[in-house]
C-alpha positions as CSV (number, residue, x, y, z in Angstrom):
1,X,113.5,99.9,140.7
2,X,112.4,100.0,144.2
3,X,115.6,99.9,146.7
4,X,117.7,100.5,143.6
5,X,120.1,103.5,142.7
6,X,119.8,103.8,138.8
7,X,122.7,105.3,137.0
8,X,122.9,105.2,133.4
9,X,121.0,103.7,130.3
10,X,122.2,101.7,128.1
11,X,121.7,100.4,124.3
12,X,123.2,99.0,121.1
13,X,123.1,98.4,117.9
14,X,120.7,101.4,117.2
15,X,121.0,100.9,112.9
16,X,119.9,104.4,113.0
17,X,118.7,104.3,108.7
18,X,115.5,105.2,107.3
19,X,114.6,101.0,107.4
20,X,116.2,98.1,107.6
21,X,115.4,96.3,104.2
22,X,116.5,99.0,101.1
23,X,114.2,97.2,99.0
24,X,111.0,97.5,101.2
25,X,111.1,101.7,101.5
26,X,107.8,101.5,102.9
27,X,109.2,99.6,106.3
28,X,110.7,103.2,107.3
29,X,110.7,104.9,110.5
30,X,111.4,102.2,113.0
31,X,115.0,103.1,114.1
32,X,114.4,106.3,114.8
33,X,111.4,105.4,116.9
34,X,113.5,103.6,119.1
35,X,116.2,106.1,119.4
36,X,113.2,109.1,120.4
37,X,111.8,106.6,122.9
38,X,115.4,105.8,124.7
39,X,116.4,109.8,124.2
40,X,112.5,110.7,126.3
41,X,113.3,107.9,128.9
42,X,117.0,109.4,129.7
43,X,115.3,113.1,129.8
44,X,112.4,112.2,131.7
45,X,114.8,110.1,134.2
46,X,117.7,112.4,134.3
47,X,120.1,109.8,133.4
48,X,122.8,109.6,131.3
49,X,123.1,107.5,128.2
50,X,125.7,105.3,126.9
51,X,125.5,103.6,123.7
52,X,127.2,100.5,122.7
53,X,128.1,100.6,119.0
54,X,126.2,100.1,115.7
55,X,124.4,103.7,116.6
56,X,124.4,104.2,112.5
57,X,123.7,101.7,110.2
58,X,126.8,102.5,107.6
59,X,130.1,104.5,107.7
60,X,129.0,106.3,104.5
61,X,125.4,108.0,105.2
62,X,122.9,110.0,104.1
63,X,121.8,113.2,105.7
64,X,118.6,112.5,107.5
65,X,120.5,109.7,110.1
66,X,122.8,111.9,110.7
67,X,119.8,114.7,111.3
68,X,117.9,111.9,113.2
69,X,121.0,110.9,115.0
70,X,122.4,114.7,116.0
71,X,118.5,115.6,117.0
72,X,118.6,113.1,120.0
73,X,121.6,114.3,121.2
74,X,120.4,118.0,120.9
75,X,117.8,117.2,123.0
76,X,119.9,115.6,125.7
77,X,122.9,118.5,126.0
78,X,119.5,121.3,126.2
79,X,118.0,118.9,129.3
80,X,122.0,118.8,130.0
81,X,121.9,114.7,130.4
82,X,125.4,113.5,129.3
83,X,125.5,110.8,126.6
84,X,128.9,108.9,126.0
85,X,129.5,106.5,123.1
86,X,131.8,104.0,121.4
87,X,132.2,102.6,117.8
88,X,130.7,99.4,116.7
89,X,132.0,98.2,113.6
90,X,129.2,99.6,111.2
91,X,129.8,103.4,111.7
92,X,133.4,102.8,112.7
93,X,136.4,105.0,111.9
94,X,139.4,104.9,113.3
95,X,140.4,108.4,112.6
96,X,137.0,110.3,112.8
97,X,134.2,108.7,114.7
98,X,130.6,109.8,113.0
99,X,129.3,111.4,116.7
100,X,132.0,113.8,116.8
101,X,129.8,116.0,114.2
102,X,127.6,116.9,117.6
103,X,129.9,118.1,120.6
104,X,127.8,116.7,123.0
105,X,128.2,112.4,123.2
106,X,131.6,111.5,125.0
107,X,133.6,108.6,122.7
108,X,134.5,106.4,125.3
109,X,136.8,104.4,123.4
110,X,140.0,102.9,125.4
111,X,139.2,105.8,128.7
112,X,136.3,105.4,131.8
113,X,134.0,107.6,133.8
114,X,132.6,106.9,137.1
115,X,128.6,107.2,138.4
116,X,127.1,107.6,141.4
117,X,128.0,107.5,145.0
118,X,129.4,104.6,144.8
119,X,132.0,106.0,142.1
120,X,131.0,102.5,139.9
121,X,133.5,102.5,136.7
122,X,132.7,102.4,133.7
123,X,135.4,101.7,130.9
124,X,135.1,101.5,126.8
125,X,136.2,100.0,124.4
126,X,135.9,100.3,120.3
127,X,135.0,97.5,118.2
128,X,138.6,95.8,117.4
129,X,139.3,93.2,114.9
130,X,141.1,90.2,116.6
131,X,144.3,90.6,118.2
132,X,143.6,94.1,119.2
133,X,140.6,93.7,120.9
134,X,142.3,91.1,123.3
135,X,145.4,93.2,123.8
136,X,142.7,96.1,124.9
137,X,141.5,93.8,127.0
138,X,144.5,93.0,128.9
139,X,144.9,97.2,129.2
140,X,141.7,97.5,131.2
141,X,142.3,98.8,134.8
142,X,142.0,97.0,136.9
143,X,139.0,98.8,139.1
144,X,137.0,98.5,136.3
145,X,133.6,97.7,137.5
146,X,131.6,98.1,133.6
147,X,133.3,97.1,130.5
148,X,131.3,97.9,127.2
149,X,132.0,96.8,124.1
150,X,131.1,95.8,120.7
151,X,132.1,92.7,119.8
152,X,131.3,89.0,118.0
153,X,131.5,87.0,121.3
154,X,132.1,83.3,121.0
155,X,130.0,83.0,124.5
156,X,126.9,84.3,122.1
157,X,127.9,82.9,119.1
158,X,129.1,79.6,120.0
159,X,130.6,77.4,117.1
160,X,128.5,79.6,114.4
161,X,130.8,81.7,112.7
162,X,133.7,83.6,113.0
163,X,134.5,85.0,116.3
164,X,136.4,87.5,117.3
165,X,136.7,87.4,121.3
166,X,135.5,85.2,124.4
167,X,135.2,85.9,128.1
168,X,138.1,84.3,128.9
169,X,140.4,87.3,127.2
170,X,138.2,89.7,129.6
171,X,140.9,91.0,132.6
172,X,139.6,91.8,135.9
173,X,136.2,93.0,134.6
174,X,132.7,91.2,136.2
175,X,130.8,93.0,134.2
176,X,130.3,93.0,130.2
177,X,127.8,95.3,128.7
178,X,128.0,94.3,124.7
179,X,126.7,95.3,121.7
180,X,126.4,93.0,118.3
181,X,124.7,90.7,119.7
182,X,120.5,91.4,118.5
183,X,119.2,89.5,121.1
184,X,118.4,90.3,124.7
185,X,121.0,88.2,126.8
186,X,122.8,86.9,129.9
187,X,125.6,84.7,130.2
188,X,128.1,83.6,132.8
189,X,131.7,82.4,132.1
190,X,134.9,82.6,133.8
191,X,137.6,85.8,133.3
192,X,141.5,85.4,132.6
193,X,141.9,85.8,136.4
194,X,139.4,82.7,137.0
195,X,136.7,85.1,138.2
196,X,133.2,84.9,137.3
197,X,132.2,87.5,134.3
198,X,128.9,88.0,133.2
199,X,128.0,89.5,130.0
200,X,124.9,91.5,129.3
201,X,123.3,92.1,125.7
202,X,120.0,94.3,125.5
203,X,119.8,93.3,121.5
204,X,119.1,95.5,118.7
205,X,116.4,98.5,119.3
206,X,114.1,97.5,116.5
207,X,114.0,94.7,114.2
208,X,117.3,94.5,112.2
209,X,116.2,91.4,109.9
210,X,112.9,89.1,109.7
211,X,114.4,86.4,111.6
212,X,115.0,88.4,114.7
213,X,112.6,88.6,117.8
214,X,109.9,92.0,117.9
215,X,110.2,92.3,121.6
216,X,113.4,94.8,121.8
217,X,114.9,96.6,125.5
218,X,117.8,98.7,126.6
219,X,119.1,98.4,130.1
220,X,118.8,100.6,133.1
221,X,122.0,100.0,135.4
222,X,121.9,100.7,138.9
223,X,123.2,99.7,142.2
224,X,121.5,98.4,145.4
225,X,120.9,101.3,147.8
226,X,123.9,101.7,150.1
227,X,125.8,99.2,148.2
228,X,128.2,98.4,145.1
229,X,126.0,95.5,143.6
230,X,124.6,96.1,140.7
231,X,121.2,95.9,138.6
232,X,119.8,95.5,135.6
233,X,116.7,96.5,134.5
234,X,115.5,95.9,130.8
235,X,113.3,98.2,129.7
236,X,111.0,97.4,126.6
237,X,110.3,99.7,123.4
238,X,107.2,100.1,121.5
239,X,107.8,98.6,118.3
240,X,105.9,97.7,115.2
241,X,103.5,94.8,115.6
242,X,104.5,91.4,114.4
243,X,103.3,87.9,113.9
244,X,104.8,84.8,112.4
245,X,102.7,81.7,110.8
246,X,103.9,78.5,109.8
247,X,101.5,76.9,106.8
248,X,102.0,72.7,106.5
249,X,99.0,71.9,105.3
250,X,96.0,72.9,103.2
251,X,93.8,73.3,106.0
252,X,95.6,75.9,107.7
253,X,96.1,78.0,104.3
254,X,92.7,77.8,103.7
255,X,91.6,79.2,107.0
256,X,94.0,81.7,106.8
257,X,92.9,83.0,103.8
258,X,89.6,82.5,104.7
259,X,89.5,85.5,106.8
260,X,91.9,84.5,110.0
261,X,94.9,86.1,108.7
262,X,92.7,89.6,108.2
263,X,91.1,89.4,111.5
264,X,94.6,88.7,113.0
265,X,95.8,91.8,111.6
266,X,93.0,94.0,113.0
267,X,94.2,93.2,116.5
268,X,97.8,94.1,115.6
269,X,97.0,98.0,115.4
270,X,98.3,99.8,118.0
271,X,98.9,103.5,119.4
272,X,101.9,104.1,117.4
273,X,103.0,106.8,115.2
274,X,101.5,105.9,111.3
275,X,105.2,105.1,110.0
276,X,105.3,102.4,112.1
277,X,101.7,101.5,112.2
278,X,101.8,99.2,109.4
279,X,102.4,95.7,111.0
280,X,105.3,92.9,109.5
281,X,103.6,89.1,108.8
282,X,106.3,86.7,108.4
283,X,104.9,83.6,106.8
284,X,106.7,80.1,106.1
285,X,104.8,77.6,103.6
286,X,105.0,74.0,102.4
287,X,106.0,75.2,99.0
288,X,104.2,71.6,97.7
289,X,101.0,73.5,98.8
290,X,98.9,74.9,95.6
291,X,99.3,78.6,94.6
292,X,100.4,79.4,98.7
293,X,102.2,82.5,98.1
294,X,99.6,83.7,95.8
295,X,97.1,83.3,98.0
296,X,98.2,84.6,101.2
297,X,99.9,87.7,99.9
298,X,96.6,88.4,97.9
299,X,94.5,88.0,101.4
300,X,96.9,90.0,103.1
301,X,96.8,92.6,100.9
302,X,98.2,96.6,101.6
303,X,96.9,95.7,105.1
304,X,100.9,94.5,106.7
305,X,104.4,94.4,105.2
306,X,104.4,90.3,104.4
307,X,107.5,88.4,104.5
308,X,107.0,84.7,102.6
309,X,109.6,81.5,101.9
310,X,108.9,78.1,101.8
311,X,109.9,75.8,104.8
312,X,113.2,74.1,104.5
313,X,111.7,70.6,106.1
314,X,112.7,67.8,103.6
315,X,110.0,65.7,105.4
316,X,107.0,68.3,104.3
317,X,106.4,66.4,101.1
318,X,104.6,63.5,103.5
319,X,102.7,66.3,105.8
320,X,100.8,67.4,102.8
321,X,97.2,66.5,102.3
322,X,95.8,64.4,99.5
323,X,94.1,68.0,97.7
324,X,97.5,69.2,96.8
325,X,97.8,70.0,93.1
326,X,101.2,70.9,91.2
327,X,103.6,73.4,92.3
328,X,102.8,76.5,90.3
329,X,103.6,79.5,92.3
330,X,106.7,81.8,91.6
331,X,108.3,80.8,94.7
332,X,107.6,76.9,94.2
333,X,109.4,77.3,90.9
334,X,112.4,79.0,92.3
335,X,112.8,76.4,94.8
336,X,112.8,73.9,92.1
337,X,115.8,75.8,90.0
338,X,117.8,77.1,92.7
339,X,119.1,76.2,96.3
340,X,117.0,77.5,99.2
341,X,120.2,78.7,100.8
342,X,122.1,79.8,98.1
343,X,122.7,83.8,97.7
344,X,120.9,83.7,94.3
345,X,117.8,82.5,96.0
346,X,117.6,85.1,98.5
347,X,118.0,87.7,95.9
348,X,115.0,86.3,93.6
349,X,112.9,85.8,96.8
350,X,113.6,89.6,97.8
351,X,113.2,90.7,93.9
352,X,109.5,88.9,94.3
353,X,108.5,90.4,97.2
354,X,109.2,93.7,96.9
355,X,107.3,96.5,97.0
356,X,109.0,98.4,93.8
357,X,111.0,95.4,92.1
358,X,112.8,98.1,89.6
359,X,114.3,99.9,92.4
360,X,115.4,96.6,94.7
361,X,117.0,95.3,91.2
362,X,118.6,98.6,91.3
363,X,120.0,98.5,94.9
364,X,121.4,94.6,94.0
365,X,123.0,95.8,90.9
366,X,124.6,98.7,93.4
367,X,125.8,96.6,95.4
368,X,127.0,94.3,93.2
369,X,129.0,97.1,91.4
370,X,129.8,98.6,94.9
371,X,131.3,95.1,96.2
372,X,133.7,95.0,93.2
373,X,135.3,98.0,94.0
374,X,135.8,97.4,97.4
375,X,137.5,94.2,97.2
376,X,140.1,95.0,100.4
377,X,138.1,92.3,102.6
378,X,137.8,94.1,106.2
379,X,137.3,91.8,109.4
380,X,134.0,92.6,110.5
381,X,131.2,91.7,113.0
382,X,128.5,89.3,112.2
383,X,124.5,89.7,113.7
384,X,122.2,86.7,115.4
385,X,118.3,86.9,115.5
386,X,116.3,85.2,117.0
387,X,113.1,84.0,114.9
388,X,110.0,84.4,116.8
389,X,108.7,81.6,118.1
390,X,104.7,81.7,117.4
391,X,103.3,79.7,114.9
392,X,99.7,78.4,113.6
């Protein structure tokens, strides 16, 4: 950053959990490889840290998270680079935020600090459900330079889903550093005093759900030398490898299972630690094509963690070549009894292709019995991906 004062890192939606998917326990590690990688960066640069929500992945946690979680921030008070904090609406507690159990992270909920020369401030906020989060909003001061927050932004979200804030309810801020959102962003908008606001997401740290983009940053903040303006910086983790395929025809699945899919892999490996070494294939297949799932996951083998479903084109039927025989595969049939975008679906899809089917029926039927007994429905924070878009 030549020409550029940096003063603080930031990141979201960390998820710190042993993986992602409790029905794939052989995806592990990935989280936490983010979260070393951010914790070296603000050591090795002597700047402080402030996270933007979602740091844990649940409010009720296990202990190796919370080891994972309090060992970054050991690190950071013994190099004596601060680290501040606020709630996202995964870890969040209103009484008791999880960080307090290190002394070191600053909760920077509803209160501001200042970096630099050029005294830029800083001011958090909690994630609030709607209603409070815009009368926060109104409470900012007013030489606020940074807001950061965690928050389902309808400037993100647009018309999908529920939202719970816009830039519009932002007061006298130009700045918005967010969490939520998984996906590295920029937009522009207009604040409640008519001036221009931009909002900054850096996404997720590692990959969150199958449909979300592999390439994942934070931010370094900073300010032109001798100067107020601000910078941002993303800077990009290492992150398990990744590649997406989409199978219409016969052709295409019989190259790939021919030996394209296995030499593809090879060039996946990468200098990363051997949790994470193991890449992710997400595949999408014309499920009129014969025996698809069969074959690719049986040419794929132990060699990646495979993620199949059929494409959801109603047109595929006339992409399909003359050599196609009738639908027998698992996933063929399920299409054929249930709808591709029910909940039932998903869970037989995720039933199939898990690793240990006994335990992923176990973690449904958890949940299942979990979801009855918390039947108080809580306003909450919904996630975008991105899907990746290469394809064959």
């Amino acid at each position: 950053m030549n020409g550029v004062t940096p003063l603080f890192v930031f990141c979201a939606d960390l998820h710190l959990e042993d993986g992602a998917w409790s029905t794939r326990p052989g995806i592990y590690g990935d989280a936490y490889y983010s979260f070393q990688q951010i914790i070296d960066y603000c050591i090795a640069q002597n700047l402080p840290l402030i996270m933007g929500g979602d740091i844990l992945e649940k409010k009720q946690n296990l202990a190796r998270p919370i080891a994972k979680l309090c060992e970054g921030l050991s690190r950071l008070q013994q190099k004596n680079v601060r680290a501040y904090y606020i709630q996202g609406n995964h870890e969040y507690d209103r009484n008791a935020p999880w960080l307090s159990v290190h002394p070191w992270p600053i909760h920077l909920h509803d209160t501001g600090v200042q970096f630099g020369d050029a005294c830029i401030g800083v001011w958090g906020l909690d994630w609030l459900p709607r209603g409070e989060i815009q009368a926060a909003l109104q409470q900012v001061p007013a030489d606020t330079d940074i807001l950061i927050t965690h928050q389902v932004w309808k400037d993100f979200m647009g018309t999908l889903g529920r939202t719970e804030c816009e830039l519009s309810d932002v007061h006298h801020v130009q700045t918005v550093l967010a969490g939520d959102f998984h996906v590295t962003k920029t937009v522009e908008g207009v604040n409640a005093q008519g001036k221009p606001v931009q909002m900054l997401s850096p996404g997720s740290t590692a990959m969150q759900d199958i449909g979300e983009t592999p390439e994942k940053y934070f931010f370094v903040i900073g300010v032109e030398n001798n100067s107020r303006k601000l910078v941002f910086q993303p800077v990009q983790l290492k992150t398990r490898r990744f590649a997406y395929y989409v199978v219409r025809d016969l052709d295409t699945l019989d190259e790939l299972c021919a030996g394209k899919l296995s030499a593809d892999i090879k060039k996946l490996d990468g200098e990363l630690p051997a949790e994470i070494n193991k890449p992710l294939i997400r595949i999408k297949f014309d499920k009129q094509l014969p025996d698809a799932y069969l074959r690719l996951i049986t040419a794929i083998g132990d060699s990646a963690h495979v993620f199949c479903d059929v494409i959801n084109d109603r047109d595929t039927a006339n992409q399909v070549t003359d050599r196609k025989s009738g639908r027998n595969d698992l996933l063929s049939v399920l299409a054929e009894l249930l709808p591709e975008n029910s909940v039932e679906y998903g869970i037989a899809v995720g039933l199939l292709a898990a690793e240990d089917p006994g335990k992923a029926l176990d973690a449904q039927f958890s949940k299942f019995i979990k979801d009855g007994a918390n039947a108080v429905i809580e306003v909450g924070s919904q996630e975008l991906g991105a899907p990746s878009s290469s394809s064959v």
